[in-house]
SENUGU-544575 format. One record per residue (C-alpha): residue number from 1; residue in three letters; x, y, z. Coordinates in steps of 0.02 Angstrom, whole numbers, plus 50000, padded with zeros to 5 digits. Layout:
N
rec n:NUM; res:Ala; x:X; y:Y; z:Z
...
//
This chain:
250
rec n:1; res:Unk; x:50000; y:50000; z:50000
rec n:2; res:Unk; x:50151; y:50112; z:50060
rec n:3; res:Unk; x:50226; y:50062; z:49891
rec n:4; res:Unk; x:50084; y:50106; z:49800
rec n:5; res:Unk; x:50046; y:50292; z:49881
rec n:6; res:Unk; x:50241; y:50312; z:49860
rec n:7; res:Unk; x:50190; y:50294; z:49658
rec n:8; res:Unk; x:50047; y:50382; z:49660
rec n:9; res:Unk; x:50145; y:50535; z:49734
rec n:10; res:Unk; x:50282; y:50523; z:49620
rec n:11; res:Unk; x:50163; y:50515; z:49468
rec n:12; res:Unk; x:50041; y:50669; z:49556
rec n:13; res:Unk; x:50224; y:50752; z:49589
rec n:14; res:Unk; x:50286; y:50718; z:49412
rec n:15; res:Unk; x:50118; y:50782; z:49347
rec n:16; res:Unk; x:50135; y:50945; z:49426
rec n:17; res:Unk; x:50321; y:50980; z:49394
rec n:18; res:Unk; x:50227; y:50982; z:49191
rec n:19; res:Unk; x:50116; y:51106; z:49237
rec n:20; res:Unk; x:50232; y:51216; z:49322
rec n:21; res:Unk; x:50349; y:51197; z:49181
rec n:22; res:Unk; x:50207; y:51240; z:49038
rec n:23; res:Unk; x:50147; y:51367; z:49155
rec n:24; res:Unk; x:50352; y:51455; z:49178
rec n:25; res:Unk; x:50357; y:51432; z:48982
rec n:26; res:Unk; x:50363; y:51595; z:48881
rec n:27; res:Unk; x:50212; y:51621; z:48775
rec n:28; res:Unk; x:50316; y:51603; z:48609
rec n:29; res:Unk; x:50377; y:51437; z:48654
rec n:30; res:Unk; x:50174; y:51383; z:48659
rec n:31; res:Unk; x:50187; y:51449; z:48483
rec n:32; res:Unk; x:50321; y:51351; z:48424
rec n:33; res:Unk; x:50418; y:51511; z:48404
rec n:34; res:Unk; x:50569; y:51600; z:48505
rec n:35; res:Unk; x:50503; y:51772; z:48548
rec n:36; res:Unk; x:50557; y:51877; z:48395
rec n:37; res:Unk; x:50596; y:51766; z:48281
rec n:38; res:Unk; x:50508; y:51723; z:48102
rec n:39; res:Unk; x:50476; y:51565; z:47997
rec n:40; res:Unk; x:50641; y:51545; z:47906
rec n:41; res:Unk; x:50547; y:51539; z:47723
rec n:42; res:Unk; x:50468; y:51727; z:47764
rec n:43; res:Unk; x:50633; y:51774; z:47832
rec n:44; res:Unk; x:50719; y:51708; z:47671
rec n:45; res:Unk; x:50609; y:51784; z:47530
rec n:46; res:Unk; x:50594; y:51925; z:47604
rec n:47; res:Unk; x:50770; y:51943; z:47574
rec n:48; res:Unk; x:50784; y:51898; z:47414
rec n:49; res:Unk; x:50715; y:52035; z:47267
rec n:50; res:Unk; x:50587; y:51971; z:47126
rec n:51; res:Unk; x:50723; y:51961; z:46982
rec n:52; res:Unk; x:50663; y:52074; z:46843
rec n:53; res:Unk; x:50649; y:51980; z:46685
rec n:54; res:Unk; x:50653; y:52095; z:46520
rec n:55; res:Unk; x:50646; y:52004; z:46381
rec n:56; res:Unk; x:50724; y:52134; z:46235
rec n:57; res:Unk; x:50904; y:52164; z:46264
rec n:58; res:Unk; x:50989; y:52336; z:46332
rec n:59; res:Unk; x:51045; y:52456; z:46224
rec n:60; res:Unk; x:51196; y:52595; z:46246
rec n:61; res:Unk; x:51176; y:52748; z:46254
rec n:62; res:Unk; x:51332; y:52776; z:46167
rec n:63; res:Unk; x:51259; y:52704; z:46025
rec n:64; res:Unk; x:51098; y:52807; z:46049
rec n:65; res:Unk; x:51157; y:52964; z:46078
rec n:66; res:Unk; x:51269; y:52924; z:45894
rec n:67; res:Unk; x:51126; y:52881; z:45787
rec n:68; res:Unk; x:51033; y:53008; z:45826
rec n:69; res:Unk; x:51155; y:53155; z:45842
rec n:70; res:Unk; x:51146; y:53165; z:46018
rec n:71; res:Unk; x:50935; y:53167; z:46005
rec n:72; res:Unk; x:50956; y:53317; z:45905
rec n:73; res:Unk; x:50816; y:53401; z:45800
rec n:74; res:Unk; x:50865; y:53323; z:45647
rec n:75; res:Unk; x:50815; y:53131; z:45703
rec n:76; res:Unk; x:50649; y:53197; z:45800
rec n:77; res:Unk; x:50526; y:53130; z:45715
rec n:78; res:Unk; x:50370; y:53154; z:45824
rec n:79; res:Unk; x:50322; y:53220; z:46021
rec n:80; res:Unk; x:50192; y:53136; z:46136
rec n:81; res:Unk; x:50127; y:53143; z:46288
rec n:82; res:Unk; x:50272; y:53042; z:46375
rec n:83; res:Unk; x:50416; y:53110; z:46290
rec n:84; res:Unk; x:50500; y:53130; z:46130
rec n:85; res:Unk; x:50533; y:53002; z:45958
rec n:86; res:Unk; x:50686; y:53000; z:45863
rec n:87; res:Unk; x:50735; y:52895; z:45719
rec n:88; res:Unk; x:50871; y:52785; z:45710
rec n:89; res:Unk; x:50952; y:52658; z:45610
rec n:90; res:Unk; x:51054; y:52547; z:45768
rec n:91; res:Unk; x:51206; y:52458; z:45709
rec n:92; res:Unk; x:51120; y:52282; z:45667
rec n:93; res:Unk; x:51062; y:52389; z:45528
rec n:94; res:Unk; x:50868; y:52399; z:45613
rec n:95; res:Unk; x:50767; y:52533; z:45584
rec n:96; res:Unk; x:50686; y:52597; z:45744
rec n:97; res:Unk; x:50606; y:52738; z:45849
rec n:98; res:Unk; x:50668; y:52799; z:45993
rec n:99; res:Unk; x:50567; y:52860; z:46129
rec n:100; res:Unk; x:50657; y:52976; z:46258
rec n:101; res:Unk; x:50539; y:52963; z:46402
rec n:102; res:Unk; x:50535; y:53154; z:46489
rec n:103; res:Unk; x:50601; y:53085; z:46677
rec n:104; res:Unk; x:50526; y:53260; z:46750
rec n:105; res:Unk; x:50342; y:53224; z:46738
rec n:106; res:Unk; x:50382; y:53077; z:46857
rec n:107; res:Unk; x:50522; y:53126; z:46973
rec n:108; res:Unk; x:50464; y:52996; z:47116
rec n:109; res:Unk; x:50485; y:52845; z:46985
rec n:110; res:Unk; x:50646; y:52740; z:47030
rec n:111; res:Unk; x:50733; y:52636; z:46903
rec n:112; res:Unk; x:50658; y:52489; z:46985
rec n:113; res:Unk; x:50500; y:52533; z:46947
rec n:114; res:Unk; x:50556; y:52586; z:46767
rec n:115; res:Unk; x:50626; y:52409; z:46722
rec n:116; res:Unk; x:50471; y:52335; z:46817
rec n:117; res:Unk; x:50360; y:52420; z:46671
rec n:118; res:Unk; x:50482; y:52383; z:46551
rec n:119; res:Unk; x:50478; y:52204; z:46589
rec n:120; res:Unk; x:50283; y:52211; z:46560
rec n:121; res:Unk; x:50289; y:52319; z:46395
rec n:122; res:Unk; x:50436; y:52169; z:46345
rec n:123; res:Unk; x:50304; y:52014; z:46341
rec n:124; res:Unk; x:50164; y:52111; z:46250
rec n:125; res:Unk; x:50174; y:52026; z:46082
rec n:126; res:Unk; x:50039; y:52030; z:45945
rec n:127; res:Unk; x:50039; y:52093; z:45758
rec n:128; res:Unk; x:49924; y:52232; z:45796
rec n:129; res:Unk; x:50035; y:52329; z:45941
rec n:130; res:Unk; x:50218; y:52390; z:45900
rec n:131; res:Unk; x:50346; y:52291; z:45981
rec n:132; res:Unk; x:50468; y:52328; z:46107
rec n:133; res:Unk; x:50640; y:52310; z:46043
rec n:134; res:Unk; x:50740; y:52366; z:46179
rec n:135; res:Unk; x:50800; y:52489; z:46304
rec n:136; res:Unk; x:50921; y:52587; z:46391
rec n:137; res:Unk; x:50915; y:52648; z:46565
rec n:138; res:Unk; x:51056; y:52746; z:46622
rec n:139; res:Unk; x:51089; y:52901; z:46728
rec n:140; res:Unk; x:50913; y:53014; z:46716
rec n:141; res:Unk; x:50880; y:52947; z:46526
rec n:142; res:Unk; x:50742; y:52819; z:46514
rec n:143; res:Unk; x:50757; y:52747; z:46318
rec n:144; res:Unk; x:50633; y:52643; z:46233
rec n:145; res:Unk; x:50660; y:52574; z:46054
rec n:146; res:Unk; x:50530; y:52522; z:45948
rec n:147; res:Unk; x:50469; y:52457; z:45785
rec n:148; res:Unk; x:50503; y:52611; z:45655
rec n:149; res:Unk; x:50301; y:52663; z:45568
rec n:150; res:Unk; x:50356; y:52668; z:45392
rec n:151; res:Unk; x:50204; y:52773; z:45369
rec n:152; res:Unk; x:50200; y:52848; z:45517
rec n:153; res:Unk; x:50033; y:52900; z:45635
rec n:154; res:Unk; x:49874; y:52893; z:45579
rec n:155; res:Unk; x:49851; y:53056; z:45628
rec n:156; res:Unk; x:49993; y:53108; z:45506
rec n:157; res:Unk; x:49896; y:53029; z:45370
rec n:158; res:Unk; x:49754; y:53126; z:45402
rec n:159; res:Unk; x:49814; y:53321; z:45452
rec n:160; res:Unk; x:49982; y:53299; z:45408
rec n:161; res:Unk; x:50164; y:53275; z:45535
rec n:162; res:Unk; x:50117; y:53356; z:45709
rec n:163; res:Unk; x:50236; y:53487; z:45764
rec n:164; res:Unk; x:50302; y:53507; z:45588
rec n:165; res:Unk; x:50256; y:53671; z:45523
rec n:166; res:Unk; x:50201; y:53660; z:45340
rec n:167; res:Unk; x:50177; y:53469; z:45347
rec n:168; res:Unk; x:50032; y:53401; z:45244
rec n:169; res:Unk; x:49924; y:53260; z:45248
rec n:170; res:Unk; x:49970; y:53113; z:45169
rec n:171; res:Unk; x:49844; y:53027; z:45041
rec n:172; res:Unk; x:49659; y:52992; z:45051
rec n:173; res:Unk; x:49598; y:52839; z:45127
rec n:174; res:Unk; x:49468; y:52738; z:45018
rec n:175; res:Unk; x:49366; y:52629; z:45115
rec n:176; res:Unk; x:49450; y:52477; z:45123
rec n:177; res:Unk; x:49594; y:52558; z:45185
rec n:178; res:Unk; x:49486; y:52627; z:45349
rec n:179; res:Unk; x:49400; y:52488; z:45408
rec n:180; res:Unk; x:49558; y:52382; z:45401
rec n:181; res:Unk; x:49642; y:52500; z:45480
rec n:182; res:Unk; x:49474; y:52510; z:45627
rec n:183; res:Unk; x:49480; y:52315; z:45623
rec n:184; res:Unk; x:49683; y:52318; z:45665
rec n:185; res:Unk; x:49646; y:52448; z:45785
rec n:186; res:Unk; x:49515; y:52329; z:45875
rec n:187; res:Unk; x:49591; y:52167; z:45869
rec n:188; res:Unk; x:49762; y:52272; z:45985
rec n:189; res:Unk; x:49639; y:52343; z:46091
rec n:190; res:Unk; x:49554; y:52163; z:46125
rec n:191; res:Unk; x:49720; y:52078; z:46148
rec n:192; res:Unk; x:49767; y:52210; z:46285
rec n:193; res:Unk; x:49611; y:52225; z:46367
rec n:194; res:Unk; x:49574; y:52026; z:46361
rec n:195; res:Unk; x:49715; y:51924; z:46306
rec n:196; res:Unk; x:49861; y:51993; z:46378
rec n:197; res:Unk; x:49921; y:51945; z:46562
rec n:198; res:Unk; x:49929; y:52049; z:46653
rec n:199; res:Unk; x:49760; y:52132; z:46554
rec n:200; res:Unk; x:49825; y:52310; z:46497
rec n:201; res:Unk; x:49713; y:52460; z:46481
rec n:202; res:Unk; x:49781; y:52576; z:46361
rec n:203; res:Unk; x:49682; y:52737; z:46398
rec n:204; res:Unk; x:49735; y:52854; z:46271
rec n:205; res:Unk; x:49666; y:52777; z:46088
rec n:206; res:Unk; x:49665; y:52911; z:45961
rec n:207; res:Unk; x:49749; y:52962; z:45776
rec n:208; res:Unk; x:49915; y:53000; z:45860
rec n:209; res:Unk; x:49937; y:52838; z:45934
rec n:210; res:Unk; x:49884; y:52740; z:45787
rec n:211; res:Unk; x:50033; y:52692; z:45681
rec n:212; res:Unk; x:50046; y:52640; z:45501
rec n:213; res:Unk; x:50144; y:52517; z:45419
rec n:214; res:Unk; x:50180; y:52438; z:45239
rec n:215; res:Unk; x:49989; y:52414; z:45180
rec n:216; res:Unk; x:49922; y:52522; z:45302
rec n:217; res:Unk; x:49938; y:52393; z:45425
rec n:218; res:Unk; x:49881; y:52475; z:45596
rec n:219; res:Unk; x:49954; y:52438; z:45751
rec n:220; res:Unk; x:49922; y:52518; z:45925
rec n:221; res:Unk; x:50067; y:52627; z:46036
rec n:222; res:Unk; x:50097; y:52755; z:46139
rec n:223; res:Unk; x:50011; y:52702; z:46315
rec n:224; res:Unk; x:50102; y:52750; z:46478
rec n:225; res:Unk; x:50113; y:52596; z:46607
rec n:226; res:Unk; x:50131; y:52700; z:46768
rec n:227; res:Unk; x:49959; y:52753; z:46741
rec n:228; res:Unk; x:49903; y:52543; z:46748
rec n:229; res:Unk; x:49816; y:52503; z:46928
rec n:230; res:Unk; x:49891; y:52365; z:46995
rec n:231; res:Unk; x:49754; y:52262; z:47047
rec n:232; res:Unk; x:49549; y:52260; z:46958
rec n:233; res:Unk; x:49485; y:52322; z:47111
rec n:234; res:Unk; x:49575; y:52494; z:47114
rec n:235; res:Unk; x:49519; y:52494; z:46914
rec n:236; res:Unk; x:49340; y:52485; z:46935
rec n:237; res:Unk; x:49335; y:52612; z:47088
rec n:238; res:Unk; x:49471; y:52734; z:47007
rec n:239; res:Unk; x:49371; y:52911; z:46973
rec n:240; res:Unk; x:49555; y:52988; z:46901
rec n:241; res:Unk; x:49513; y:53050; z:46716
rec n:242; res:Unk; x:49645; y:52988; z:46586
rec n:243; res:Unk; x:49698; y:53011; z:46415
rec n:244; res:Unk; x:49674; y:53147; z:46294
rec n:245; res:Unk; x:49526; y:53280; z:46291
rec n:246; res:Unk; x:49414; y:53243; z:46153
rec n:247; res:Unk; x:49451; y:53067; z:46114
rec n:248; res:Unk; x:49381; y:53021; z:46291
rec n:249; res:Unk; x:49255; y:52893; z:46322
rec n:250; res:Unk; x:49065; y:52964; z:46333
//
């Protein structure tokens, strides 16, 4: 019986030295966790940056700044909202346009968030929106290069070379020659808006930003990324007006 009790006091004994114990334990230990501390895996990727993927390649400056005469006023071939276009044959022997992005009307934009758009602008593929070709980020210049319009905008076609005094319009469009050019229009702004991924809403269609190539082939341009929401939800309640007075939405 003695032997017994003697048990039965070592096992009540036993029992409370656990309580005592879980009781003295720090609350993080009941967590699994040492106060402070964080799951290695957060810890880790938290550490390590997205890597940027870009898929044209980057281009010199050197060699920018030489084909076009140092962006001089002899290459400019057109102004937009976002900056300016020069033309440029690169040393491959490509024709292309050159857009020097004006870095003032966004002074808060880093470079990381630069190459972040450029990465998206860099998978948008499809025969009705010009093509990235490459870029150049260095210092305060922010270069894009693009497809070359043979034929330019359509709004050249129409009321002649914007910004060029004397320029006049280029030759009448018979009917065929519009509703392609509508139809190509279309089928760029239904790849953004529904096939691309991440879906891209261009906000800014008009003449301008309507280029032309060989048989009037149309293909859409000119849309500035920064302005892109980065989730639906800040789309749909957005009240910010966009794009260019005139051409806007009813």
């Amino acid at each position: 019986m003695k032997r017994w009790l003697c048990c039965a006091c070592n096992i009540d004994e036993s029992h409370h030295d656990d309580e005592n114990q879980t009781l003295k334990a720090p609350k993080n230990y009941l967590d699994g966790t040492q106060k402070g501390s964080r799951p290695a895996a957060v810890a880790k990727a938290e550490q390590q940056k997205r890597v940027i993927n870009i898929e044209v390649p980057k281009l010199s400056l050197e060699e920018l700044k030489a084909k076009t005469d140092n962006f001089g006023s002899q290459s400019l071939v057109g102004e937009g909202s976002y900056g300016r276009v020069y033309y440029a044959v690169l040393n491959s022997g490509q024709q292309v346009a050159i857009k020097k992005l004006d870095v003032s009307s966004e002074p808060d934009s880093s470079q990381e968030e630069f190459l972040t758009q450029v990465e998206t602008v860099s998978k948008l593929k499809h025969d009705n929106f010009v093509q990235l070709l490459g870029y150049c980020v260095e210092g305060n210049y922010r270069l894009l290069s693009y497809e070359f319009a043979t034929m330019g905008s359509l709004h050249d076609v129409l009321h002649g070379r914007k910004g060029v005094q004397g320029a006049q319009p280029g030759p009448v469009l018979d009917w065929i020659q519009r509703v392609r050019i509508a139809i190509d229009a279309a089928k760029g702004l239904e790849y953004l808006h529904e096939k691309a991924q991440p879906s891209v809403i261009h906000r800014d269609i008009r003449s301008s930003n309507i280029l032309l190539f060989e048989d009037f082939k149309a293909k859409i341009a000119d849309f500035n990324l920064s302005n892109q929401a980065p989730d639906m939800a800040a789309r749909l309640h957005s009240t910010r007006v966009l794009g260019t007075f005139g051409y806007h939405a009813p």
